[in-house]
C-alpha positions as CSV (number, residue, x, y, z in Angstrom):
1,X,57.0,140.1,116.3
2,X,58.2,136.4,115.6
3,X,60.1,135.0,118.1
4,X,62.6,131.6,115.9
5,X,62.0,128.9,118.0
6,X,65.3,126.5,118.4
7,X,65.2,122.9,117.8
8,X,65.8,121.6,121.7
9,X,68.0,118.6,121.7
10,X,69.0,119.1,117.3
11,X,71.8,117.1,116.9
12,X,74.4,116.5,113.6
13,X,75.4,112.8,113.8
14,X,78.5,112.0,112.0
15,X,78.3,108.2,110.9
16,X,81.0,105.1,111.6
17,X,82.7,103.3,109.1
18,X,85.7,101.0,108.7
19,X,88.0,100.1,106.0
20,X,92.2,99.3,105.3
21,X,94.7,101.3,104.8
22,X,94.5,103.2,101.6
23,X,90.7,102.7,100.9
24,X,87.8,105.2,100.7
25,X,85.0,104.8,103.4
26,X,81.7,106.9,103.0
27,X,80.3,108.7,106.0
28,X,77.3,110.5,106.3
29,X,76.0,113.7,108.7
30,X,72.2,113.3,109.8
31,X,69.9,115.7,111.8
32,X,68.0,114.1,114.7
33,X,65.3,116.2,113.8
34,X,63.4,118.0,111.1
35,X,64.2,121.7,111.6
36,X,63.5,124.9,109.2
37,X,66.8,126.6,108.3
38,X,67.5,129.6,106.1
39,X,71.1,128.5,105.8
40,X,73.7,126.3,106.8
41,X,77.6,125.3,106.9
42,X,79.5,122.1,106.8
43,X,83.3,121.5,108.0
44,X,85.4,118.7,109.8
45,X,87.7,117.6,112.4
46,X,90.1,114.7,112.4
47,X,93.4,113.8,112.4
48,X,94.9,115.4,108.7
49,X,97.9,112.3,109.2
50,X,95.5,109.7,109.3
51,X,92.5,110.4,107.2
52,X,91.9,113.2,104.1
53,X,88.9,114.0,102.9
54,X,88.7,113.6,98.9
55,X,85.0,114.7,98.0
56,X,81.8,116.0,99.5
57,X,78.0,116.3,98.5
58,X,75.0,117.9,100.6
59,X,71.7,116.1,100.3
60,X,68.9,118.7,100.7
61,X,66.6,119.3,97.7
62,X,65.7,122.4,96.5
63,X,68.3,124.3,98.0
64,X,69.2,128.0,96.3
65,X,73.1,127.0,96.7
66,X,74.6,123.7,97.9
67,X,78.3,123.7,97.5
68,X,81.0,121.9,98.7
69,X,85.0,123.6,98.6
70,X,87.2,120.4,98.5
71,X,90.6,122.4,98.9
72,X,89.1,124.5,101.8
73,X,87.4,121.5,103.2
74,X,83.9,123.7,104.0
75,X,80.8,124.0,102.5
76,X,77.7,126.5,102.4
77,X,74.1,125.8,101.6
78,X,71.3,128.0,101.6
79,X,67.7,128.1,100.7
80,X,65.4,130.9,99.6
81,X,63.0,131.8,102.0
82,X,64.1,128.8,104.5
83,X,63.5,125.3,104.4
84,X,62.8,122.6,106.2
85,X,65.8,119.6,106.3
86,X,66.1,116.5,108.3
87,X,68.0,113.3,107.7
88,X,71.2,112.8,105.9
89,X,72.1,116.5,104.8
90,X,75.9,115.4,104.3
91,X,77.7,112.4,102.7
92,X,81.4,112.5,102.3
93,X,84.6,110.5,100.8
94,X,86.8,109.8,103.2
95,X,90.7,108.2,102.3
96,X,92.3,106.0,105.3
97,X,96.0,107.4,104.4
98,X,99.1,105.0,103.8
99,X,100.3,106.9,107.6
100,X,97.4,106.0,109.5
101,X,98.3,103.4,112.5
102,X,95.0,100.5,113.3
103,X,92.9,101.6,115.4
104,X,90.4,103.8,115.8
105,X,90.1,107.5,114.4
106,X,87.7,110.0,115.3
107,X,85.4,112.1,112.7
108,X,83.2,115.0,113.9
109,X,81.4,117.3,111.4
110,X,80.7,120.6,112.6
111,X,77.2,121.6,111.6
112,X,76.3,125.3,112.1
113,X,72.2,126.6,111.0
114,X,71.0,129.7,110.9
115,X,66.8,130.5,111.2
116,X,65.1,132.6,109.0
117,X,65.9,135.6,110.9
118,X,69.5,134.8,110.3
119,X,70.0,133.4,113.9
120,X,72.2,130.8,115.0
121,X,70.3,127.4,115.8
122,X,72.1,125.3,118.2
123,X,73.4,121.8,117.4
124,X,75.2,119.7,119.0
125,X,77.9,117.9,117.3
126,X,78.7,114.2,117.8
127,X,81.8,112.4,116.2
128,X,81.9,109.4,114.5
129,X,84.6,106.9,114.2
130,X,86.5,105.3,111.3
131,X,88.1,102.0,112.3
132,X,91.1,101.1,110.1
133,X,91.6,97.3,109.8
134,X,94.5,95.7,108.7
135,X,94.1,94.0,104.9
136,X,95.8,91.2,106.3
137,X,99.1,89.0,104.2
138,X,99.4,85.7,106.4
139,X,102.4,84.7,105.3
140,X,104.8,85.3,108.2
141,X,106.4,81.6,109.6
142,X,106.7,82.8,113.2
143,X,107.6,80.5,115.4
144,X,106.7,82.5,119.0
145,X,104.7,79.8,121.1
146,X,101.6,81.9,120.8
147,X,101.5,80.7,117.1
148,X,101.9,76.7,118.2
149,X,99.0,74.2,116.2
150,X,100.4,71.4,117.3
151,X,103.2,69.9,119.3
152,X,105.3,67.1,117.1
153,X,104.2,64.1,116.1
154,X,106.0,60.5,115.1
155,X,105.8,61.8,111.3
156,X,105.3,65.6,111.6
157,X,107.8,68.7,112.9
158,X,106.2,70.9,115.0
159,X,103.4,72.8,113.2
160,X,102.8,76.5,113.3
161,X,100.0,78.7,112.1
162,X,101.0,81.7,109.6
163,X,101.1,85.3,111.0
164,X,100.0,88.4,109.1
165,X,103.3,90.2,108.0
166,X,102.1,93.6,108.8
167,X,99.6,93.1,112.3
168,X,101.2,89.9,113.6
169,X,97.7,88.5,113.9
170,X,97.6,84.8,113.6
171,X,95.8,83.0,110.2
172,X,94.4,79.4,110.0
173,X,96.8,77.9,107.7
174,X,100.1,76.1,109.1
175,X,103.3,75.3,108.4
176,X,105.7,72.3,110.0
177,X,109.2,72.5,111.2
178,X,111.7,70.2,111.6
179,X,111.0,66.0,111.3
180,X,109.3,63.8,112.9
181,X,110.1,62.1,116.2
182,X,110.1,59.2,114.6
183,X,108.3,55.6,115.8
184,X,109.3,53.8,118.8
185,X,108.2,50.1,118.8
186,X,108.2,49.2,122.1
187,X,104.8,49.2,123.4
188,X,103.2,45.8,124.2
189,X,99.7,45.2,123.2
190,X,97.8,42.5,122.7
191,X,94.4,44.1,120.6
192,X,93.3,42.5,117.6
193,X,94.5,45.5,115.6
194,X,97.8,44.0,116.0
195,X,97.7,40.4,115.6
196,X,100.3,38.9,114.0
């Protein structure tokens, strides 16, 4: 009689990634260990207003069936006989929708294996993050104090640094209002500079 043994401590890592609004990021799932599987099945959680899922592919050679639904967001794979897999058995599309706020959003494949006796191996799960970052347009002239470059000057209205139109973060660039303060010749000094 053969008793499976389980992987102790076989995790499915889902990978990090970042990118803007309305940009594809890739993400991969990878074991934590080498492990012999007869079959196997791939789906997702995450927020469906914030991220979609466009296209998926499993990594694991010589597999009997390796398919990925797109509409049902799931796939299967199995192998004939069983098979040992490790590493990146997953690598997905992922499209950072035009409704998704900056930030952070989280991405957890949910890996299930079965042995070669058809029972289940355990895995643990862990969630990966997407980080949207704002594809910034610093064009804004805002004149809030926290955008002040400089204060004015004898020839030069206040100057301000551009603000991104969509986050509000500030650029590097700068922009002037108003005039001068114009010179005041009343200082006395008697440097060489200024000898008349």
């Amino acid at each position: 009689l053969a008793i499976p043994v389980k992987a102790a401590g076989l995790s499915a890592i889902t990978s990090s990634s970042k990118g803007h609004v309305g940009e594809e990021v890739t993400i991969t799932v990878t074991l934590s260990q080498k492990v012999n599987v007869l079959s196997g099945a791939v789906s997702f959680e995450y927020d469906k207003n914030a991220l979609d899922i466009v296209s998926g592919t499993f990594n694991l050679t010589g597999a009997t069936l390796a398919n990925w639904d797109n509409s049902k967001e799931l796939g299967a794979f199995m192998f004939m006989g069983g098979a040992d897999i490790s590493g990146i058995i997953f690598t997905a599309k992922v499209k950072i929708l035009d409704t998704a706020s900056l930030g952070s959003e989280s991405i957890k494949a949910i890996v299930q294996l079965d042995d070669t006796s058809n029972k289940d191996i355990s895995v643990t799960n862990v969630s990966g993050t997407i980080s949207i970052e704002c594809k910034h347009d610093f064009t804004k002239q805002n004149t809030d104090t926290s955008y002040l470059a400089a204060q004015a000057s004898c020839v030069k209205g206040i100057t301000y640094y551009y603000s991104c139109t969509k986050c509000g973060e500030k650029g590097t660039k700068t922009f002037s209002v108003g005039e001068g303060l114009g010179h005041k010749f009343d200082k006395k000094s008697e440097s060489s500079k200024y000898l008349a």
